[in-house]
MARNUNU-897334 format. One record per residue (C-alpha): residue number from 1; x, y, z. Coordinates in steps of 0.5 Angstrom, whole numbers, plus 500, padded with zeros to 3 digits. Example, Ala and Ser with C-alpha at 12.3 -4.5 7.8 and 13.67 -1.06 7.14 Angstrom:
REM residues 2
ATOM  nr  xx  yy  zz
ATOM   1 525 491 516
ATOM   2 527 498 514
This chain:
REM residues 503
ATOM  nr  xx  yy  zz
ATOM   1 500 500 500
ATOM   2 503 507 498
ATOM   3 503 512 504
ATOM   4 499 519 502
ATOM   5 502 524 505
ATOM   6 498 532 505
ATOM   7 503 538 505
ATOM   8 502 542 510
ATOM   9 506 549 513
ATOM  10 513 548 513
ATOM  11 517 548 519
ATOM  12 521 553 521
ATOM  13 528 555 522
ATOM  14 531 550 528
ATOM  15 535 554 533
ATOM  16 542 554 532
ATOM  17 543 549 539
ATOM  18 539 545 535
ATOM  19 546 542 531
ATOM  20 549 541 539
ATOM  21 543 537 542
ATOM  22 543 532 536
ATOM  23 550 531 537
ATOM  24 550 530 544
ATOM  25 544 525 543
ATOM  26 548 521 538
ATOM  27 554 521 543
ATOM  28 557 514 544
ATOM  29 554 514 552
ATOM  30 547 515 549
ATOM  31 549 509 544
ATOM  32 543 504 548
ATOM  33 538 509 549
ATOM  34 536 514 543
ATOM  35 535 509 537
ATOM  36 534 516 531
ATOM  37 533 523 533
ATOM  38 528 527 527
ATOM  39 527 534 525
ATOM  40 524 538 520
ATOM  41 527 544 517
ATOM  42 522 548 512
ATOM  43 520 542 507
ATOM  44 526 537 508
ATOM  45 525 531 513
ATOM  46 531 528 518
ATOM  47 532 521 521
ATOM  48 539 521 524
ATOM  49 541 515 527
ATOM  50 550 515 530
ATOM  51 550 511 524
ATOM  52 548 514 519
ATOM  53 542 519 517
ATOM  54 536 520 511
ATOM  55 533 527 509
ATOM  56 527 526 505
ATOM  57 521 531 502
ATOM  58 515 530 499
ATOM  59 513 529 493
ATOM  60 507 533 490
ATOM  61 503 527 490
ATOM  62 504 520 494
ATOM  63 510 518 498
ATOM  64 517 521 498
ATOM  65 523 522 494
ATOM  66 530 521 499
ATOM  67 534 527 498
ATOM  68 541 525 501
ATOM  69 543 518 504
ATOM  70 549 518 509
ATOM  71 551 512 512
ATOM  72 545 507 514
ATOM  73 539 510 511
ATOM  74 535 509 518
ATOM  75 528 509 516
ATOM  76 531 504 510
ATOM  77 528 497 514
ATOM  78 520 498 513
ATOM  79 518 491 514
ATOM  80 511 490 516
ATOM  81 512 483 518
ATOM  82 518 483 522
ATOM  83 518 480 529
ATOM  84 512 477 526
ATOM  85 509 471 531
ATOM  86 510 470 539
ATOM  87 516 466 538
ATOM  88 519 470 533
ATOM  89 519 477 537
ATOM  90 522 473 543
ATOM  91 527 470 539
ATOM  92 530 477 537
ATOM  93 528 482 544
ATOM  94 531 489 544
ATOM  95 533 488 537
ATOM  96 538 493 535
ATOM  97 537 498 530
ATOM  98 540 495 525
ATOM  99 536 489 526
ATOM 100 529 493 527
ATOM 101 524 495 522
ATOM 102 520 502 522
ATOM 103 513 501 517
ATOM 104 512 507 514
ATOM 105 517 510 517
ATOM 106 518 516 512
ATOM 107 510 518 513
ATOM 108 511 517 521
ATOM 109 516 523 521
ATOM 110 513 527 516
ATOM 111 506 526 519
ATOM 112 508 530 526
ATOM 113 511 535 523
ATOM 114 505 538 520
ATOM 115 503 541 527
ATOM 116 505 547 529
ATOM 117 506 545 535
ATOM 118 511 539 534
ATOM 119 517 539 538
ATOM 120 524 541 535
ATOM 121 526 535 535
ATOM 122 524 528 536
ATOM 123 528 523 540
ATOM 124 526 516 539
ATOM 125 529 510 544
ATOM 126 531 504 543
ATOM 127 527 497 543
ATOM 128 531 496 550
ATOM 129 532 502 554
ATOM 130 528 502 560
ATOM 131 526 507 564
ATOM 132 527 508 571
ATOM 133 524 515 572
ATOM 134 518 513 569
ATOM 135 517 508 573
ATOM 136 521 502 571
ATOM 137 517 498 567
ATOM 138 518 492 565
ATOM 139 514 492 558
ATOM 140 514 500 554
ATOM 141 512 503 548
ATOM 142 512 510 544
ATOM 143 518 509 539
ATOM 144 517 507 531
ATOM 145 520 500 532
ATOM 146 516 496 529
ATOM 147 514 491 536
ATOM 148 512 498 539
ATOM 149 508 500 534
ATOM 150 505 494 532
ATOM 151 497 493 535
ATOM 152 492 487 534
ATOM 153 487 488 528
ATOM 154 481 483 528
ATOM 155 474 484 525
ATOM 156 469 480 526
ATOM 157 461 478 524
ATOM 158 456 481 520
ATOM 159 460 483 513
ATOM 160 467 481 515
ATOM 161 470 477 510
ATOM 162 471 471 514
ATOM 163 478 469 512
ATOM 164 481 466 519
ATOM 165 489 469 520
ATOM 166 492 473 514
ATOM 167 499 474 513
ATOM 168 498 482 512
ATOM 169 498 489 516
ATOM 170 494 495 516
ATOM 171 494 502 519
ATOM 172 491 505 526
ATOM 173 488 510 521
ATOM 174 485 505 517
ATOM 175 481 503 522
ATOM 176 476 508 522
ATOM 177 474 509 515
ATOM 178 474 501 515
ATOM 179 468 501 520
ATOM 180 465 507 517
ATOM 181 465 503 511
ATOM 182 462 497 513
ATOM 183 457 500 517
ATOM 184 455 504 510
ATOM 185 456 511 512
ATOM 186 455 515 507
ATOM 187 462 518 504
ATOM 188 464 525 503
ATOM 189 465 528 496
ATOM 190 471 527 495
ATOM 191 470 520 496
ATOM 192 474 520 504
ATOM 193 469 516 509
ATOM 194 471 521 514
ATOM 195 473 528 513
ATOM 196 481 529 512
ATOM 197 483 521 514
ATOM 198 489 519 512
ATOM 199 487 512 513
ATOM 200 483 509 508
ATOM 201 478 504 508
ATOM 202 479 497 507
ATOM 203 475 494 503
ATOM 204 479 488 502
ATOM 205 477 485 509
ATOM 206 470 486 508
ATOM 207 464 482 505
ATOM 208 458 485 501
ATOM 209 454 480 500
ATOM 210 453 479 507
ATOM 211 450 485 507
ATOM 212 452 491 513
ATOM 213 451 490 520
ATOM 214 446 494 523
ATOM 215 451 495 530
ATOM 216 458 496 529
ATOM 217 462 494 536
ATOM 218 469 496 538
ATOM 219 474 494 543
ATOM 220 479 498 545
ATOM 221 485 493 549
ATOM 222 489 498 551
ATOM 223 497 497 550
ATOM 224 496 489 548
ATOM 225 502 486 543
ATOM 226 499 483 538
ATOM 227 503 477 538
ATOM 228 502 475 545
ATOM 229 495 476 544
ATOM 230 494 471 539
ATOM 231 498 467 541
ATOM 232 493 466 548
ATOM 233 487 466 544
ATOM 234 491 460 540
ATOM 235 492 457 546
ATOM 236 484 457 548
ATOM 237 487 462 554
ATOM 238 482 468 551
ATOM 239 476 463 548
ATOM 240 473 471 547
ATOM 241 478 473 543
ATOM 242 479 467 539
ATOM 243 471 466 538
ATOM 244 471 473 533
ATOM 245 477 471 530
ATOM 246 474 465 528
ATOM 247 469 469 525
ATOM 248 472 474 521
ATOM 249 480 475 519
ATOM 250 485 477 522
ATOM 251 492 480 520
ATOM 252 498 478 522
ATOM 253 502 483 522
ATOM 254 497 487 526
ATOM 255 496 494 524
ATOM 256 501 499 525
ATOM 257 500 505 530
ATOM 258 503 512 528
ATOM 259 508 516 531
ATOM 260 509 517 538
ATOM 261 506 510 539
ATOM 262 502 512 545
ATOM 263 496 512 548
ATOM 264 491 518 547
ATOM 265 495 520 540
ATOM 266 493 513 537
ATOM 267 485 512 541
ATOM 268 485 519 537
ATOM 269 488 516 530
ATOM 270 483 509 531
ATOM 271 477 514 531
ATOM 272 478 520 526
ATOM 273 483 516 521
ATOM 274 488 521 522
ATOM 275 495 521 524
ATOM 276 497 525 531
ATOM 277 500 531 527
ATOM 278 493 532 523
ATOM 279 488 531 528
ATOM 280 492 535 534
ATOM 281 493 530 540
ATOM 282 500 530 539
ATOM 283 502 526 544
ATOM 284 500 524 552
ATOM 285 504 531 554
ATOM 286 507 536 549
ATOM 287 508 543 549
ATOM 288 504 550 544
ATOM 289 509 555 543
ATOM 290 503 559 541
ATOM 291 500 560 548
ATOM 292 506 558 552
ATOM 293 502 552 556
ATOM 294 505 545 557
ATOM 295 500 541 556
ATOM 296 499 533 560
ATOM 297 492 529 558
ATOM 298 495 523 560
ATOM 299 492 523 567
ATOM 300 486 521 571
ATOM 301 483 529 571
ATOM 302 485 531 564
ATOM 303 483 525 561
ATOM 304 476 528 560
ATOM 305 478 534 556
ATOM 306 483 531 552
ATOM 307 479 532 545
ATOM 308 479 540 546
ATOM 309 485 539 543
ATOM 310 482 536 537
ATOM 311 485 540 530
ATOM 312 478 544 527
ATOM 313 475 539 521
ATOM 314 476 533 525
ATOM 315 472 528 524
ATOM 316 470 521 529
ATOM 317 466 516 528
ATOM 318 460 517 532
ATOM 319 460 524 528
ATOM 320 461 520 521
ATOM 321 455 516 523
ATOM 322 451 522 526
ATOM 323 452 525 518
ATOM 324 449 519 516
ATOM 325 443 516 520
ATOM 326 441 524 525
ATOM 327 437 518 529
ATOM 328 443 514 529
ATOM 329 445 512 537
ATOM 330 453 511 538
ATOM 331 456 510 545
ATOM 332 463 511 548
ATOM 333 464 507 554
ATOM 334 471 508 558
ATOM 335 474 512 551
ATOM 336 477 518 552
ATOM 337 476 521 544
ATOM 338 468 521 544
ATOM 339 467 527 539
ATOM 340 459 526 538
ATOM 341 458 521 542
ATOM 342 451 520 545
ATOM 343 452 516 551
ATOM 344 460 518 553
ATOM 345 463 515 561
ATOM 346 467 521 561
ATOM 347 461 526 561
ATOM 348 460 524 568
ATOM 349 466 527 569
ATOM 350 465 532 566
ATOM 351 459 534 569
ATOM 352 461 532 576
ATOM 353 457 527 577
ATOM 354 462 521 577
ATOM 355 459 514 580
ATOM 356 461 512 585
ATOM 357 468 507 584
ATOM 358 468 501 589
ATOM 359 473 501 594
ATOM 360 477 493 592
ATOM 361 476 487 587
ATOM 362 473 484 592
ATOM 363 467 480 588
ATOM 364 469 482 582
ATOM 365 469 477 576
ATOM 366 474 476 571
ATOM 367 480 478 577
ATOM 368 486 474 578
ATOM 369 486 473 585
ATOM 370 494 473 585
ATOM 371 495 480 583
ATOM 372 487 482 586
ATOM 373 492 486 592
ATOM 374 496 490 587
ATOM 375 495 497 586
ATOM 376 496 498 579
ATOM 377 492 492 577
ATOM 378 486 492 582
ATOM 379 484 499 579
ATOM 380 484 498 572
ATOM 381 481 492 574
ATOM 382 475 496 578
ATOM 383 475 501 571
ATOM 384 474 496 566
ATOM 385 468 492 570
ATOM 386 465 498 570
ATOM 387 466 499 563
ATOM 388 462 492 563
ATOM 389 457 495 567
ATOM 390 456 501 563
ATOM 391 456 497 556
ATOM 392 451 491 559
ATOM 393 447 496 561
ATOM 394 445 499 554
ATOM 395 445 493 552
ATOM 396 440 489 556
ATOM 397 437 495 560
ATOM 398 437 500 555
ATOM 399 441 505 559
ATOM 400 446 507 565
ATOM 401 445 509 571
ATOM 402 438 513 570
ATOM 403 441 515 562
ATOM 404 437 512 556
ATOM 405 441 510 551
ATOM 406 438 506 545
ATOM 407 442 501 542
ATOM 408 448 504 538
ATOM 409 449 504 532
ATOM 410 456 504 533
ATOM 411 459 503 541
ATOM 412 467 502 542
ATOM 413 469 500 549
ATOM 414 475 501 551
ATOM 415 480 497 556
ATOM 416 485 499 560
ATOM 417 487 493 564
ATOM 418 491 490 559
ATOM 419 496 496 557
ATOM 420 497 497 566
ATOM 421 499 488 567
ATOM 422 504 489 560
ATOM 423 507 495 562
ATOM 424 508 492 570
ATOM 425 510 485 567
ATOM 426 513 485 561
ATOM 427 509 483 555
ATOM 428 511 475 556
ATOM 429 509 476 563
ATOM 430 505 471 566
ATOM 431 502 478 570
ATOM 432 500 479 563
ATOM 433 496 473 561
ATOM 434 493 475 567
ATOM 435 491 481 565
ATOM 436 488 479 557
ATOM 437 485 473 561
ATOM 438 481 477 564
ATOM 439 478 482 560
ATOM 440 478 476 554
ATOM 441 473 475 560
ATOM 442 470 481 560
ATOM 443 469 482 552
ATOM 444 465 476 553
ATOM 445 460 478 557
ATOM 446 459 484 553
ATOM 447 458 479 548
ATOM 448 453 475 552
ATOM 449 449 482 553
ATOM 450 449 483 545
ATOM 451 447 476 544
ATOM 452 442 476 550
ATOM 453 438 482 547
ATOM 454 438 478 539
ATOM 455 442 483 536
ATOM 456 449 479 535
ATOM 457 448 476 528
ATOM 458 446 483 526
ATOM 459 453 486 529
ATOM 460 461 486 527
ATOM 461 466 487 532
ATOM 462 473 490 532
ATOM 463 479 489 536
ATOM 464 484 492 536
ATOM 465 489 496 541
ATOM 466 492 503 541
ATOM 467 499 501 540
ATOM 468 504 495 542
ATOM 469 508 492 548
ATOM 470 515 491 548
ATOM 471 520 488 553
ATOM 472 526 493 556
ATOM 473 531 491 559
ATOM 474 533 493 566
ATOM 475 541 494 564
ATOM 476 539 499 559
ATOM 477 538 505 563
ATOM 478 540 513 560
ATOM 479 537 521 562
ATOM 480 538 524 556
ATOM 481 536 530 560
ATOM 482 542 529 564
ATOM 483 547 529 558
ATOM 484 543 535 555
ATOM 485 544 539 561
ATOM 486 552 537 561
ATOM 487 553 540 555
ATOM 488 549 546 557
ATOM 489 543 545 552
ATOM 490 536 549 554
ATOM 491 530 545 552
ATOM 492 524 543 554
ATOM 493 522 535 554
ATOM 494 515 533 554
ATOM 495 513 527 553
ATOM 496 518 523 554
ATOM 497 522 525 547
ATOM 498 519 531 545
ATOM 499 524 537 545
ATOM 500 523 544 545
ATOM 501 530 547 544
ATOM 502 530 555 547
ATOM 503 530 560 541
């Protein structure tokens, strides 16, 4: 599949400290920890690794054209297959970038420059580097390696091409037009199935002559490596998961997330089609030069106000469907990019009236009773179940809590167990299998819910995660913050890699 890439204003002239910061970056002590560093500078792109560099453009229509190749190309190895299966992946951890593959690696730079509020240099961590500061987790994500980007893609059910386990890939920007089309929204002028999406629609795993589903469900398994989970589903460890592979197709090597590969970027990107730098929620933190303001949507009190940040023309899928159907009812159950959803968990908190959370686990279902007392897994474990409750209720009760909510048209339900559990344990960690067993338990009660109320033979299903999942290793340790201040370099760094030199 060729990558389309739009032109967007150029970027502007990098400060003079930039030249010294991407040299003590690539410095021989940082060697294990910053895989590439990428800028922008007016039209031209720049990927520059301590073996080698590209600077790249784009052409007036689709792809690229390499303007310069010192040393190894770093964004050269594209491979969507790479690591491609749990034994191959653990056979090869913490590759070396020599060794590492980056899908869509030109169209993943450029992409995130076109927003103005792009840092001035982008570092990107290797496959190894763990990171103390951030918590010391065991399994991480946000780099361009492929294992990092690479998310679990299944489609199930009523007009899905039922092909089992295909060996092909496809994007996180392609989700959201592929359910548009499948749903048979109505496209716009141009054709696009949501305004401005970057991804398309893919026609190619769905089956017209099984007509379109009346209801679209969706579910979100937050930070889920894709080969871990179908491995366990192989192994009759997630029968829920398993179920809708066998009912639809799935794609082996996933679909791959965009550039930064972490949570609200890629939950924006799944439901607009649009990559980070087109739809505005750059990062879990960046910075706007223009108001001067640091902004952090990555927490518990700004989760719910995520999407102000939204770039104007953006489309969802909840407004995509709105656009098609006025009537149409569509539900955003635990997922922070709720555009024009009319039912959505977080307008409890943002009306101030959140449900009261139970205190433990104690008498949850679907609760690995080893890990019950963790802190990190007892909550998300109490945040999903009420997803759960949120999701039967609509379906078996018509609503939530005193909220009427007739049966959606389109739902997604998002599911945070999955990404905490490989985050603390690493992703091969019998601490997440536990986790995946658990929400494969709870996805199947949403499941029961839909087949109870006689809607399941008229109903498709995604799964899907916002990025991947990849061990570190605990001897890999480095603070480019350290090494930047040294060398007597003012910057500010976001998000852990967005650097914002002073000018």
């Amino acid at each position: 599949m060729t990558d389309a890439i739009s032109a967007r204003t150029p970027r502007a002239t990098l400060p003079e400290s930039a030249a010294d910061a991407i040299a003590t970056l690539l410095d021989r002590e940082l060697e294990a920890t910053v895989e590439m560093v990428l800028l922008a500078e007016g039209e031209v792109y720049e990927a520059v690794a301590p073996d080698g560099r590209v600077r790249f453009r784009r052409r007036d229509g689709d792809g690229i054209q390499i303007l310069h190749v010192e040393g190894r190309n770093p964004l050269a190895d594209q491979a969507v297959d790479r690591f491609a299966g749990l034994e191959s992946e653990r056979r090869s951890r913490h590759p070396h970038r020599t060794q590492n593959a980056y899908p869509h690696g030109y169209t993943q730079v450029a992409q995130l420059f076109d927003h103005p509020a792009a840092p001035d240099l982008c570092v990107v961590h290797s496959a190894a580097h763990h990171w103390p500061e951030a918590g010391g987790h065991l399994g991480e994500h946000g780099s361009l390696g492929v294992v990092q980007a690479r998310a679990p893609f299944v489609l199930a059910g009523r007009g899905v091409r039922h092909a089992g386990m295909i060996d092909d890939s496809a994007r996180l920007v392609d989700v959201a037009p592929t359910v548009a089309a499948l749903l048979g929204v109505a496209p716009h002028e141009d054709g696009s199935m949501l305004a401005g999406a970057d991804g398309v629609a893919r026609s190619d795993l769905l089956d017209p002559s099984d007509g379109p589903p009346r209801h679209v469900v969706g579910f979100l398994l937050d930070g889920t490596n894709a080969n871990v989970l179908y491995d366990l589903a192989a192994r009759g460890e997630a029968p829920n998961v398993a179920r809708l592979m066998q009912e639809g197709t799935s794609l082996r090597y996933g679909a791959i997330s965009g550039l930064p590969t972490v949570t609200l970027a890629n939950h924006t990107s799944i439901l607009t089609g649009r990559y980070p730098g087109h739809h505005g929620v750059l990062h879990n933190a960046w910075h706007d030069r223009r108001t001067g303001q640091s902004i952090d949507t990555n927490s518990l009190a700004t989760w719910p106000w995520a999407m102000q940040h939204l770039v104007d023309g953006t489309e969802t899928i909840y407004q995509a469907v709105h656009r098609t159907w006025p009537d149409a009812c569509t539900a955003a159950v635990d997922e922070p990019c709720d555009v024009g959803a009319d039912y959505s968990t977080f307008d409890f908190f943002r009306s101030g009236s959140v449900p009261e959370t139970r205190p433990t686990t104690e008498g949850l279902p679907h609760v690995t009773r080893r890990y019950a007392d963790d802190f990190g897994y007892a909550m998300w474990s109490i945040v999903d179940h009420m997803g759960v409750e949120q999701a039967i209720g609509i379906w078996s009760e018509g609503g939530y809590r005193g909220v009427e909510v007739p049966r959606p048209r389109f739902m997604w339900v998002n599911f945070t167990l999955t990404d905490a559990a490989m985050h603390m344990g690493g992703p091969y960690s019998e601490l997440a299998a536990a986790g995946v067993r658990d929400t494969d338990g709870r996805l199947g009660d949403v499941l029961d819910a839909i087949e109870a109320s006689g809607a399941i033979d008229d109903t498709a299903f995604v799964i899907v995660a916002d990025h991947g999942m990849e061990e570190t290793d605990p001897e890999v340790r480095g603070d480019w913050d350290g090494a930047l201040a040294a060398a007597g370099i003012e910057c500010r760094n976001e998000g852990a890699g967005f650097l914002y030199l002073d000018r």
